[in-house]
C-alpha positions in Angstrom: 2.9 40.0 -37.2 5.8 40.2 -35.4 5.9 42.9 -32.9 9.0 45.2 -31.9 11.5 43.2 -30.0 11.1 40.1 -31.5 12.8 40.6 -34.7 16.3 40.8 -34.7 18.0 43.9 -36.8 21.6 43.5 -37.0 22.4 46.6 -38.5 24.6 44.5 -41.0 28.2 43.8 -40.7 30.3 42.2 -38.0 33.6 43.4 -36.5 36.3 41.9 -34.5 39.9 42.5 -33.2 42.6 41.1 -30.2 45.7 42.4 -29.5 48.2 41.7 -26.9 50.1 44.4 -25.7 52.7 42.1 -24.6 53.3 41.1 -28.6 52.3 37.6 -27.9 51.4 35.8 -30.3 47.9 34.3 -31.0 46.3 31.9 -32.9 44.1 33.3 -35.7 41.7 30.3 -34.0 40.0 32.5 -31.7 39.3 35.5 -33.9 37.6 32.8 -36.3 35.9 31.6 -33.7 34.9 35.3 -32.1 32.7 35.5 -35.6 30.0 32.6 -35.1 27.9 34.5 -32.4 27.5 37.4 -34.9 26.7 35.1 -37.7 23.5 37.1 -38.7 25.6 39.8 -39.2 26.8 39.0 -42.3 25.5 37.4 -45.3 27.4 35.1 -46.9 29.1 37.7 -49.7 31.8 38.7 -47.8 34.6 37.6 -45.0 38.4 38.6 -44.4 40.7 38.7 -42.0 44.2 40.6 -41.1 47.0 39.6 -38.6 50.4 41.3 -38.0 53.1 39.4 -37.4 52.5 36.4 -39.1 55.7 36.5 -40.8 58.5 36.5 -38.4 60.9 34.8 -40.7 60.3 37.2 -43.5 59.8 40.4 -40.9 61.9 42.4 -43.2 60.2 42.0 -46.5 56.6 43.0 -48.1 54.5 40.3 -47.9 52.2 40.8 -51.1 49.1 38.5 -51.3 47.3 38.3 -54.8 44.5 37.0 -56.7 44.8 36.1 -59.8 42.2 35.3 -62.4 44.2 32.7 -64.5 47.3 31.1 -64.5 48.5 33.1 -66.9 47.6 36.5 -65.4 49.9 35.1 -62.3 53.3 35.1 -64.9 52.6 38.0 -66.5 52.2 40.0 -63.2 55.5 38.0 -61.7 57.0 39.3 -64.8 56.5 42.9 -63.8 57.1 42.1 -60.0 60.8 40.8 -61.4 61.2 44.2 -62.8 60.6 45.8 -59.5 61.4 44.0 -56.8 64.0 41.1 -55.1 61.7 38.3 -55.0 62.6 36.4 -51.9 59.6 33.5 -51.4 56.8 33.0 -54.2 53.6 29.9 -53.2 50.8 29.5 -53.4 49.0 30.7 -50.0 47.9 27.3 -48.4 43.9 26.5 -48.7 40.9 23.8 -47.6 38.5 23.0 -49.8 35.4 23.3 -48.2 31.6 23.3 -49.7 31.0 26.4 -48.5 33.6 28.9 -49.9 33.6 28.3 -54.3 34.9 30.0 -56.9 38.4 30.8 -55.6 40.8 32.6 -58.1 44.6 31.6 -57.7 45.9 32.8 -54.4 49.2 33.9 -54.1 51.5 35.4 -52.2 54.6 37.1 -53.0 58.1 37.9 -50.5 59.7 40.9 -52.0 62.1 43.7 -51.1 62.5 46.8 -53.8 65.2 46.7 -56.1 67.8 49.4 -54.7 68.4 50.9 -57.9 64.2 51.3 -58.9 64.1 53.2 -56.2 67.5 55.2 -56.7 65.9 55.7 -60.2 62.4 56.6 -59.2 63.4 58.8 -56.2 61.4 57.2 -54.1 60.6 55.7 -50.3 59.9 52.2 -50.2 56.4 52.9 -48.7 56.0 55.3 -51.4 56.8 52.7 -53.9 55.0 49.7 -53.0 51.8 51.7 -52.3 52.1 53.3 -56.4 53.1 49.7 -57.2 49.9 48.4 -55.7 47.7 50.4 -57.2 49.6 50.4 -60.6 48.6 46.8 -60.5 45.4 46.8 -59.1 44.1 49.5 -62.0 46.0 48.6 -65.1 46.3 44.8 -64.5 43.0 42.8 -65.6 43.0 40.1 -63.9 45.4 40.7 -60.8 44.9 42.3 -57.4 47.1 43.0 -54.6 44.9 42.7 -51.5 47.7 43.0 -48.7 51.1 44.9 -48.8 52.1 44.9 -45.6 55.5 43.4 -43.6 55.1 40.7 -41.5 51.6 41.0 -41.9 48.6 39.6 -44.1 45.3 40.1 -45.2 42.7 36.8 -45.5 39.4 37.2 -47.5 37.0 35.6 -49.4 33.2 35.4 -50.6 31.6 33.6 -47.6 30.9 33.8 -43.7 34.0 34.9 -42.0 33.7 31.3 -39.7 34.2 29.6 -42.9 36.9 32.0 -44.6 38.8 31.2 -41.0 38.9 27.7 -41.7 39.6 28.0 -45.5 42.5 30.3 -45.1 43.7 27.6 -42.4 44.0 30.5 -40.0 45.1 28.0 -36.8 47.9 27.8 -38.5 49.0 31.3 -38.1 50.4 32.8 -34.8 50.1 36.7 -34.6 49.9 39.3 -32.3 47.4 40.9 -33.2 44.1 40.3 -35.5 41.2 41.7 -36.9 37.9 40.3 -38.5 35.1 41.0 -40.6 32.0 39.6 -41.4 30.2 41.2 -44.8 26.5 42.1 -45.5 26.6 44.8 -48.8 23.7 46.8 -48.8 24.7 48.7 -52.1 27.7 46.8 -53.7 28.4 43.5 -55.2 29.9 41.0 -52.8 33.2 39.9 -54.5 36.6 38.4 -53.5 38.6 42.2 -54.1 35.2 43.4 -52.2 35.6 41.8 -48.8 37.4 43.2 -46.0 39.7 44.2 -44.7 40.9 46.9 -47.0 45.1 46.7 -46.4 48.1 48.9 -47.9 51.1 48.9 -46.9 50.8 48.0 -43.0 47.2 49.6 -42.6 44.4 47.3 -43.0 40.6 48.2 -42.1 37.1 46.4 -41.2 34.2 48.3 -41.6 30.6 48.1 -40.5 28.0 51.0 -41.9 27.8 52.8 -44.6 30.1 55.9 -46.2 27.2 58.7 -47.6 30.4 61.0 -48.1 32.2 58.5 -50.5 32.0 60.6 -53.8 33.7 63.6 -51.7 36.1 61.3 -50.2 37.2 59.1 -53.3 37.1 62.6 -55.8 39.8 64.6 -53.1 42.1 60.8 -52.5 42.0 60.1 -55.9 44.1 63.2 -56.9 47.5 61.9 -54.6 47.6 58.9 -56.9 44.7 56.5 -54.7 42.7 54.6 -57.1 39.2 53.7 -55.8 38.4 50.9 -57.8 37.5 48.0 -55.9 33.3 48.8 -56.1 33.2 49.5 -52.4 33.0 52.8 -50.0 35.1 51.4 -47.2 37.9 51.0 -49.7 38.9 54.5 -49.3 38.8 55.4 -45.6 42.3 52.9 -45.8 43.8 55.3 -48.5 42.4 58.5 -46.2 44.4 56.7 -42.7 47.8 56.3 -45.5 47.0 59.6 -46.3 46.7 61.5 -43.3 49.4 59.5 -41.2 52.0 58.6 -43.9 52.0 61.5 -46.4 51.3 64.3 -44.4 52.4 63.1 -40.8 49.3 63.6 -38.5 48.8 61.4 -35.4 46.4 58.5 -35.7 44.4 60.9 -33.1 44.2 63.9 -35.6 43.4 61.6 -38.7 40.8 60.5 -36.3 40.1 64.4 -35.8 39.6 64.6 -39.4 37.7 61.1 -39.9 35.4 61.8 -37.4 35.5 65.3 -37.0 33.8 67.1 -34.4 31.0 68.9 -34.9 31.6 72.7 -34.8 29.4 73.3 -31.2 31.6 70.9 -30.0 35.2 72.1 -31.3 33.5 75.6 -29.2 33.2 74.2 -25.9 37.2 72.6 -25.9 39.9 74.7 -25.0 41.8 76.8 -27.4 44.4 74.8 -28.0 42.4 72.0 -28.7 39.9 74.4 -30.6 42.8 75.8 -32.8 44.0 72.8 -33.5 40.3 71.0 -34.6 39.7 74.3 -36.4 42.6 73.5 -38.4 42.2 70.5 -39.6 38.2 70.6 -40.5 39.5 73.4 -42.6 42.5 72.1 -44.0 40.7 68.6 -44.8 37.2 69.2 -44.8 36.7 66.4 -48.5 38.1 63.4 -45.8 35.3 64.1 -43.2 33.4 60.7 -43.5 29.9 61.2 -42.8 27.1 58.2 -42.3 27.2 55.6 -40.3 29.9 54.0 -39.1 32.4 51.5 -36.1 35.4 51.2 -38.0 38.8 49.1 -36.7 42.2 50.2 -38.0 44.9 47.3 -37.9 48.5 49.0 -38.0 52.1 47.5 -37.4 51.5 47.9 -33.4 48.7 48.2 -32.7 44.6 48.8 -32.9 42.5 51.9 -33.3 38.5 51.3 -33.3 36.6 54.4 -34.2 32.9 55.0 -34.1 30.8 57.9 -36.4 30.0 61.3 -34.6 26.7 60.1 -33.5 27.7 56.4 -32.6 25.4 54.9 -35.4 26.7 51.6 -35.3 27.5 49.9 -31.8 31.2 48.6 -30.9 32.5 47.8 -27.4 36.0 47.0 -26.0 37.2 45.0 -23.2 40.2 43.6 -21.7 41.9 40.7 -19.6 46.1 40.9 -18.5 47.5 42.3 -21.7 45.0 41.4 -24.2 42.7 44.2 -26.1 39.2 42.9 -27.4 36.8 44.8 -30.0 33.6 43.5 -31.3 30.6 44.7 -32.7 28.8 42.6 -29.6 30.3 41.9 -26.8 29.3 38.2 -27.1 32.0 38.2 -29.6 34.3 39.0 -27.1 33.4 36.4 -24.4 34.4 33.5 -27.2 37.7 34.9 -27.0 37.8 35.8 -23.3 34.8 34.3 -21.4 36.6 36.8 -18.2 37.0 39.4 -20.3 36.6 43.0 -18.1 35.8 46.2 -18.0 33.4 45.8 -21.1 32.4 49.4 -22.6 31.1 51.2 -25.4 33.5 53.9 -26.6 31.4 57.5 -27.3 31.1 58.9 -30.9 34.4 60.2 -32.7 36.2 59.2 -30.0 39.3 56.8 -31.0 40.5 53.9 -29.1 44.0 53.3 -29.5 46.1 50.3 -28.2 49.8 49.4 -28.8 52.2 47.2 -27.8 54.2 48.1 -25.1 58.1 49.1 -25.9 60.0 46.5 -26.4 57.5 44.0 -27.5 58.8 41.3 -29.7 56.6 42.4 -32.7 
């Protein structure tokens, strides 16, 4: 029998981002390559990843990147698109076969702008209108799913190890300035393309490793603004919660966090009172978004990072740095495949957000 410290338990789930503050632009190489190390991580059923600007030719439109189960699902939903938007660019996203990554549906990715006079008729904000568009699709559409939204920006997954999702999604080919990985291991739902992260809408896109015990609570208060949780995964929602919070009712990516990972109540008494007043407020005001159980989260944005641990730090995450770049990893070995001198490696405290963006003026 093996005895305590000889068995490895990975606590399930890998996650990795870079940025460079400078908006330089990366290869999605390195981020594929940050994923081996933490190979045990993950389990096969699950790998994605998310880069921002990707698309500097197209910086001005919604990049909107589909599966499709048939043909024929992809013309019927390009029907409706047609109906809504300016299509500027329709493909086929480019692919490698490879033996380990089967069973792909059609990938596809749209270039659209919203018709002018949809939204003069629908009195609407283009944000507002691709995020109910998404999810009118994603619902009511058998067949088709929208599984990135944002502009110049993308979302990569598939049912496999994130090293081999890399290499099928031809990553290397891709220069951004900013990335985000994931590696899968489901404890309680199927592994399945729609399933893998990252989670995207709009510019948001999240990687997730733990589990959500306050899901029900979560999905049943989001659900009533129009989200649809219907992907048969918890992390699903703490995207629609960050849209939310940010977009709809204007809070600062450190008060969603406030909300996210609330403080505990002993705690909000030992700040001061304006800090106190204003934590009091929002566990009040938004006490059904409160995610509780496990949880190291990263939140890709046009911009920049935020990584974000549980209250009680139940799943580990460090950061480090070299010159302008920002690493995050589940383990810092992750790290040292994309910066063998990376520095000033540390663990950020429980509820406590990490947030990095570009500096002004940053070609992003």
């Amino acid at each position: 029998m093996k005895k305590e410290g000889q068995i490895r338990i990975p606590s399930g789930c890998a996650i990795a981002a870079v940025i460079s503050r400078d908006g330089e632009r990366m290869s999605g190489e390195k981020i594929t390559e940050a994923m081996k190390p933490m190979h045990d991580r993950s389990n096969g059923l699950g790998g994605g990843f998310a880069g921002y600007g990707i698309y500097p030719e197209y910086r001005d439109f919604y990049a909107l990147h589909m599966f499709f189960d048939r043909r024929d699902t992809r013309k019927e939903c390009e029907v409706f698109l047609k109906e809504r938007f300016e299509i500027v660019k329709s493909e086929i996203i480019p692919t490698r076969k490879i033996p380990a990554i089967t069973d792909e549906p059609v990938i596809w990715r749209y270039f659209v702008a919203p018709l002018k006079s949809v939204l003069s008729s629908m009195q609407l904000d283009e944000k507002e209108f691709v995020a109910r568009t998404v999810m009118k699709i994603n619902t009511e559409m058998h067949g088709a799913y929208v599984f990135s939204s944002g502009k110049n920006m993308g979302t990569f997954k598939a049912v496999g190890f994130p090293e081999d999702v890399g290499v099928f999604y031809r990553l290397e080919e891709y220069e951004g300035y900013s990335w985000t990985a994931h590696g899968r291991y489901p404890t309680n739902t199927p592994g399945w393309w729609g399933g893998a992260h990252p989670f995207s809408l709009l510019d948001w896109s999240i990687v997730h490793n733990g589990e959500i015990s306050s899901y029900d609570a979560n999905r049943r208060f989001i659900e009533m603004f129009g989200y649809k949780c219907n992907l048969q995964t918890d992390t699903e929602v703490i995207t629609y919660i960050i849209d939310y919070l940010v977009r709809v009712q204007g809070l600062t990516l450190e008060e969603a966090a406030g909300v996210i990972a609330a403080p505990f109540w002993s705690t909000i008494e030992s700040k001061s009172p304006d800090e106190r007043r204003k934590y009091t407020y929002l566990r009040t005001l938004f006490p059904s978004l409160i995610v509780t159980g496990p949880f190291s989260v990263v939140l890709g944005f046009s911009g920049g990072l935020m990584a974000l641990n549980d209250r009680l730090k139940l799943r580990s995450m460090v950061v480090g740095d070299k010159d302008d770049r920002v690493f995050i990893a589940s383990e810092e070995a992750a790290i040292r495949v994309m910066e063998p001198d990376a520095e000033n490696i540390w663990a950020p405290a429980g509820g406590e957000p990490v947030i990095i963006t570009t500096k002004e003026g940053a070609d992003i």
